[in-house]
C-alpha positions in Angstrom: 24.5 -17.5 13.9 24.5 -21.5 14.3 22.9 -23.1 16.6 24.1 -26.7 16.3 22.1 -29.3 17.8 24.0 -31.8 15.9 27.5 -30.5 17.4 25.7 -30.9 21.0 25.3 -34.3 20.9 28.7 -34.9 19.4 29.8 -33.3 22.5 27.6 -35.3 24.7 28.8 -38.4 23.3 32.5 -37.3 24.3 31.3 -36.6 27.8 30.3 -40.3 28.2 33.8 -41.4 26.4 35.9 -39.3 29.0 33.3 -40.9 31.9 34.4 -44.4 30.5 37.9 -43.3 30.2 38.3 -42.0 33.9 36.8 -45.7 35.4 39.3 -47.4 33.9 42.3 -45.0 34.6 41.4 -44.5 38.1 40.9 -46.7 41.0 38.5 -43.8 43.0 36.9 -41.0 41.5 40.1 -38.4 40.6 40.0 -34.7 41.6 39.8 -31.6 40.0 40.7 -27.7 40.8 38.4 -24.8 38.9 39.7 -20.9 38.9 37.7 -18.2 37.0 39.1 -14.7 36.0 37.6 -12.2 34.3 33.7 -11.5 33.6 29.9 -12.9 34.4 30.3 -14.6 30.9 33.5 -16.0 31.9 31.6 -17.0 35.5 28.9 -18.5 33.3 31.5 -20.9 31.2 33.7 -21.9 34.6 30.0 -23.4 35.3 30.0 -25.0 32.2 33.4 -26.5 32.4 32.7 -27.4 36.1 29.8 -29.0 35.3 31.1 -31.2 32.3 34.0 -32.6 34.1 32.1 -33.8 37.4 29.7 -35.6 34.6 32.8 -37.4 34.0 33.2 -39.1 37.4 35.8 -35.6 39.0 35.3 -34.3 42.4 36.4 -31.2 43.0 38.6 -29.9 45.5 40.2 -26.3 46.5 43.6 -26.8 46.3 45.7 -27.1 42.9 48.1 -30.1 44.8 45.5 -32.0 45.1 44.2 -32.4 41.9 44.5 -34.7 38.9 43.1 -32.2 36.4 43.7 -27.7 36.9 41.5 -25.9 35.0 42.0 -22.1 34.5 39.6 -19.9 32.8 41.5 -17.0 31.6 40.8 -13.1 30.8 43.1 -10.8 29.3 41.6 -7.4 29.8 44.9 -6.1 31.8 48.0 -7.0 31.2 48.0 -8.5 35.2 46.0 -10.8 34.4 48.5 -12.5 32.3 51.2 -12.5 34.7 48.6 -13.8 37.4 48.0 -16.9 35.1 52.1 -17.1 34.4 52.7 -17.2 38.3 50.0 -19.6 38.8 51.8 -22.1 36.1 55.0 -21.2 37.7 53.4 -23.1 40.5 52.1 -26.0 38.5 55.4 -26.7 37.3 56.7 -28.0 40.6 53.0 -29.5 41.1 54.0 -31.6 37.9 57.0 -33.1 38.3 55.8 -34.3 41.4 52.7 -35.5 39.5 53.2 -36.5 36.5 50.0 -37.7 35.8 48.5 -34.0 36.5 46.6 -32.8 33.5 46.6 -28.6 33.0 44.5 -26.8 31.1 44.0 -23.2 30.1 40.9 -21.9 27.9 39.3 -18.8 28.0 40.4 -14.6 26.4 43.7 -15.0 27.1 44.5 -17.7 24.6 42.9 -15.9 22.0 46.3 -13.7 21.9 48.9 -15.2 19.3 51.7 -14.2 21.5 50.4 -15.7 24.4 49.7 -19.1 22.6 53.9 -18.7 21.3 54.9 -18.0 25.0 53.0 -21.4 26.4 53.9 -23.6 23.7 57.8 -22.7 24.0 58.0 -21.7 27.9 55.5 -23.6 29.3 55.2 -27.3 27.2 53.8 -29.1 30.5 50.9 -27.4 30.0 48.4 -30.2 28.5 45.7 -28.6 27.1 44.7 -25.0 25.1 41.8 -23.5 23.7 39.9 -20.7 23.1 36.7 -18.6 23.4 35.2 -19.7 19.9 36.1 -22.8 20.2 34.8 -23.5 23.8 31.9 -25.9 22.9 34.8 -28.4 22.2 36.2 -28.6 25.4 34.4 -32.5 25.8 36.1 -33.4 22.8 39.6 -31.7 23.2 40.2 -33.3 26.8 39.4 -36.8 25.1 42.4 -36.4 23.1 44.0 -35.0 26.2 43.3 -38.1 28.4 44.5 -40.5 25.2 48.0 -38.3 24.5 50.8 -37.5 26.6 51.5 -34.2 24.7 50.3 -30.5 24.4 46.8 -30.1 22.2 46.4 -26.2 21.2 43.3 -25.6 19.3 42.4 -21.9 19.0 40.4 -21.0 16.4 40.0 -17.0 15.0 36.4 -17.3 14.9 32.8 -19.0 15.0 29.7 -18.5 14.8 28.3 -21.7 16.3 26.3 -21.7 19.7 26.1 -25.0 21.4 23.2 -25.6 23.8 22.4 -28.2 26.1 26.0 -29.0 28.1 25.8 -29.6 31.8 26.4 -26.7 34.3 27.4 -26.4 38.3 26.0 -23.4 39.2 28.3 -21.2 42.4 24.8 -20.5 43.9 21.4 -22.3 44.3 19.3 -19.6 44.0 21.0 -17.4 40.9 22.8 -17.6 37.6 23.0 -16.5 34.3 21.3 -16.5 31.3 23.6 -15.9 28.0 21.4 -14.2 25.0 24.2 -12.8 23.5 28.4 -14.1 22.6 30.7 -11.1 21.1 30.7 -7.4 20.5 30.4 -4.9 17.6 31.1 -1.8 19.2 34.7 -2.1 19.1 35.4 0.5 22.2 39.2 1.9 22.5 39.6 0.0 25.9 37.7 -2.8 25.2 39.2 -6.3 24.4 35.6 -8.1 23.8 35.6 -7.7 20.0 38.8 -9.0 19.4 39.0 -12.7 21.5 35.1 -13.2 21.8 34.3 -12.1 18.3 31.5 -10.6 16.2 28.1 -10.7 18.1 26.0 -13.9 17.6 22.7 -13.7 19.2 21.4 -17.0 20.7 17.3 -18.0 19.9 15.2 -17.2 22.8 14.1 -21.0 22.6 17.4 -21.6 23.9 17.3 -19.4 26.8 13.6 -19.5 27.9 13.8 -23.5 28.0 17.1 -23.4 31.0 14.7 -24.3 33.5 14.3 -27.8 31.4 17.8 -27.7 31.4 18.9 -27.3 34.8 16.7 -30.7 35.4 14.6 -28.9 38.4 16.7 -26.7 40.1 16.2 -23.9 38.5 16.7 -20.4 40.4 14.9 -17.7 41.4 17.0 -15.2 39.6 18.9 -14.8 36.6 21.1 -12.0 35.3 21.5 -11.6 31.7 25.2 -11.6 30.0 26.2 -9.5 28.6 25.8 -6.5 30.0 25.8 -3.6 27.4 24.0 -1.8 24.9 23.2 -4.5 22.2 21.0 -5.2 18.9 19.4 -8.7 20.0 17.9 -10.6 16.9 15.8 -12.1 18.9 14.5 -11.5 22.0 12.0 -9.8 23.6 11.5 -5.8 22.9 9.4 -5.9 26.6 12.7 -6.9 28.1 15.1 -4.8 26.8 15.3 -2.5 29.1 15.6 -4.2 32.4 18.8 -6.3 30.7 21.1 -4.9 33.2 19.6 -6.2 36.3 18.5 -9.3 37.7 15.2 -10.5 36.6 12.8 -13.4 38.0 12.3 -17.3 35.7 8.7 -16.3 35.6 9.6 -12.5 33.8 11.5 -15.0 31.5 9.3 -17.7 30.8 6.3 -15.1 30.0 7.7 -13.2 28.1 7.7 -9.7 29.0 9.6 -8.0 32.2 8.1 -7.1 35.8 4.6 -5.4 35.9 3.9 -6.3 32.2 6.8 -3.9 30.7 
């Protein structure tokens, strides 16, 4: 496992680009529209995405036709899911030609599946921007090139083992959120997709995770749920806590250490 400080700040730096970029292409601050599928991991990287694009100067709204930028975070564990996100561009397609300016972009399990990747580059080229689950710290980056090119960026990688702390979040709720210790699966379960569009597991340093109150910048919550949410071999964190991973546990269980009643 990598934890690349170095990579952060690269993607930091982009963040600021794209803010620089969206003053001079816009007159008033443009709009964005957010939809999760899928899992608390996938919840937790919505966040993430959310959180990076209003750094940019985007305001979000709840309605795809009146945004300037759609953003879908995608899961692939039924085969519905797919169509859902097929339907939804079906939509976007009219959205675009009335708006040719709109920017779309799909990331998440989904795009980890070859055919899927053929499908959107041949049936659905309005689409502006694709990536992946391993390749997710470069969304900054990626949507730089998007704003400076009028045509489809896919950047998918197989694997990674990089972990890339530090990029801004909008949390759903005040007073909850997640903590990720853990990216990937080994278990490789017959119905179980994880392994193969998340990857091996890489386990993230417990500096990372016990410092998120620094990184929320005071508003941290009261509770956090740990991602995932399975049986696991954690390089790093914790015996104490191990086995109160599948429920909600307090900052200050976190930050001490060791889970409720000493545990």
């Amino acid at each position: 496992m990598n934890n690349n400080t170095q990579e952060s700040k690269i993607q930091l730096e982009y963040i600021n680009k794209c803010t620089e970029l969206v003053k001079e292409k816009y007159e008033k601050a443009p709009a964005f529209f957010i939809q999760n599928a899928g899992c608390q991991m996938n919840s937790l990287q919505t966040d993430t995405v959310a959180g990076i694009v209003k750094r940019m100067g985007y305001t979000e709204v709840s309605r795809e036709e009146d945004a300037d930028v759609v953003i879908y975070n995608t899961c692939t564990v039924r085969e519905n899911a797919n169509l859902k996100i097929y339907g939804h561009l079906g939509h976007l397609k009219s959205i675009k030609k009335k708006n040719p300016e709109l920017k779309i972009v799909l990331f998440g399990c989904m795009m980890q599946e070859p055919e899927v990747i053929e499908k959107i580059h041949k049936e659905y080229s309005f689409v502006d921007l694709v990536f992946g689950t391993h390749n997710f710290h470069k969304f900054p980056e990626l949507f730089y090139r998007s704003l400076n090119t009028e045509g489809q960026i896919i950047d998918v990688w197989k694997e990674s083992d990089e972990i890339v702390e530090g990029m801004p979040s909008d949390r759903k709720y005040s007073f909850k959120t997640g903590v990720n210790i853990m990216f990937g699966c080994n278990n490789f379960c017959s119905y179980c997709i994880v392994p193969y569009v998340r990857g091996r597991e890489r386990s993230r340093k417990y500096e990372g995770y016990s410092s998120c109150q620094k990184e929320k910048k005071g508003k941290a919550a009261k509770r956090y749920y740990i991602c995932p949410k399975k049986e696991f071999h954690h390089e790093d964190f914790p015996m104490g806590i191990l086995a109160y991973v599948s429920m909600c546990i307090c900052k200050r269980c976190i930050s001490n250490h060791k889970a409720p009643g000493g545990r």
